[in-house]
C-alpha positions as CSV (number, residue, x, y, z in Angstrom):
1,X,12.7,-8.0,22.3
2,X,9.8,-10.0,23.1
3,X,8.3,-13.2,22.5
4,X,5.3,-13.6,20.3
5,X,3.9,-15.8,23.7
6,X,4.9,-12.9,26.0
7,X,3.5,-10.8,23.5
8,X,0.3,-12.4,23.7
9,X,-0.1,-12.7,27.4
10,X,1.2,-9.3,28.0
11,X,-0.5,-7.2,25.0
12,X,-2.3,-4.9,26.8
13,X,1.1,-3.8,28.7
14,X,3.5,-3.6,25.3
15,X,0.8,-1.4,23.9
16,X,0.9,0.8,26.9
17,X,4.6,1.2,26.1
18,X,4.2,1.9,22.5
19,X,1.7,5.0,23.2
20,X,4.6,6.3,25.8
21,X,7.2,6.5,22.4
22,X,9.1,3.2,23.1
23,X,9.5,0.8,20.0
24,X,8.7,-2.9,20.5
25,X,10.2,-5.9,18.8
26,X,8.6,-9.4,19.0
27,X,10.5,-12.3,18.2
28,X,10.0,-16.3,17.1
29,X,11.9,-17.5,19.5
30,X,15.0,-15.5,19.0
31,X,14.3,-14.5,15.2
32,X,12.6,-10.8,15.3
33,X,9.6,-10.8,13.1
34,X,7.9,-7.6,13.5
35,X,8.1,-4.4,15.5
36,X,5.3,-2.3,16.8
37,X,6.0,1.4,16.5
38,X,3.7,4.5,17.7
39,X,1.5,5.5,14.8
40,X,3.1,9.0,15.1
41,X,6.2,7.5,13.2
42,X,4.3,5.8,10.6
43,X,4.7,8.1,7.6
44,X,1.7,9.7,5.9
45,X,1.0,9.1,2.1
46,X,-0.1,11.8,1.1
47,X,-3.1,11.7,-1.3
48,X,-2.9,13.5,-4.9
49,X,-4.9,16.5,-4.9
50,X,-7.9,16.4,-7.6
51,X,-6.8,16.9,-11.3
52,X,-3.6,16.3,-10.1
53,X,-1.9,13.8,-12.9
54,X,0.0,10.6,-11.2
55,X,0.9,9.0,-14.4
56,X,2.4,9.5,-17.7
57,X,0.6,10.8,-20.8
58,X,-0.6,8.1,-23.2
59,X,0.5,8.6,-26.9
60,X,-2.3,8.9,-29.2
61,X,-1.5,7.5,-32.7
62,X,-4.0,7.8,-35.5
63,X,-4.8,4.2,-36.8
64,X,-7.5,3.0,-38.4
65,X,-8.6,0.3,-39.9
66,X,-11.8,-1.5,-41.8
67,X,-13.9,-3.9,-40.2
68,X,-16.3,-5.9,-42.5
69,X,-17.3,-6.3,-46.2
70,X,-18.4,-4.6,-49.0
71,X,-22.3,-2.8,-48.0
72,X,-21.9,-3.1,-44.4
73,X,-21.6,-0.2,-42.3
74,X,-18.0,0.9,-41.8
75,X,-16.6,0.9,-38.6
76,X,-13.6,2.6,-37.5
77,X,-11.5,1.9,-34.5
């Protein structure tokens, strides 16, 4: 676990250590905040294929109603 001010200072040398597989934790003071992890470990979302459906079907109901008065053009919706 590392300081965010050793963290600073010493960046170039964590990330060294990150690329050889090693996980790295920095800290506020001695709170850990965040890790930095290879990007080999972060997992992949993968990305629907096209036409693929990712959400439910909508339900059509039939409704319609008048808008307007008497000799105007009829709209339905």
């Amino acid at each position: 676990m590392h300081t965010i001010h050793y963290a600073k200072t010493h960046l170039s040398k964590l990330l060294e250590q990150v690329e050889d597989g090693k996980e790295i934790v920095l800290a506020r003071g001695r709170k850990p905040i965040a890790r930095l992890i290879p990007c080999s470990e972060i997992k992949k979302n993968d990305r629907p294929k096209i036409g693929e459906t990712t959400s439910k079907s909508l339900k059509v109901k039939e409704k319609r109603e008048v808008a307007g008065r008497i000799g105007d053009t009829v709209v339905y919706f």
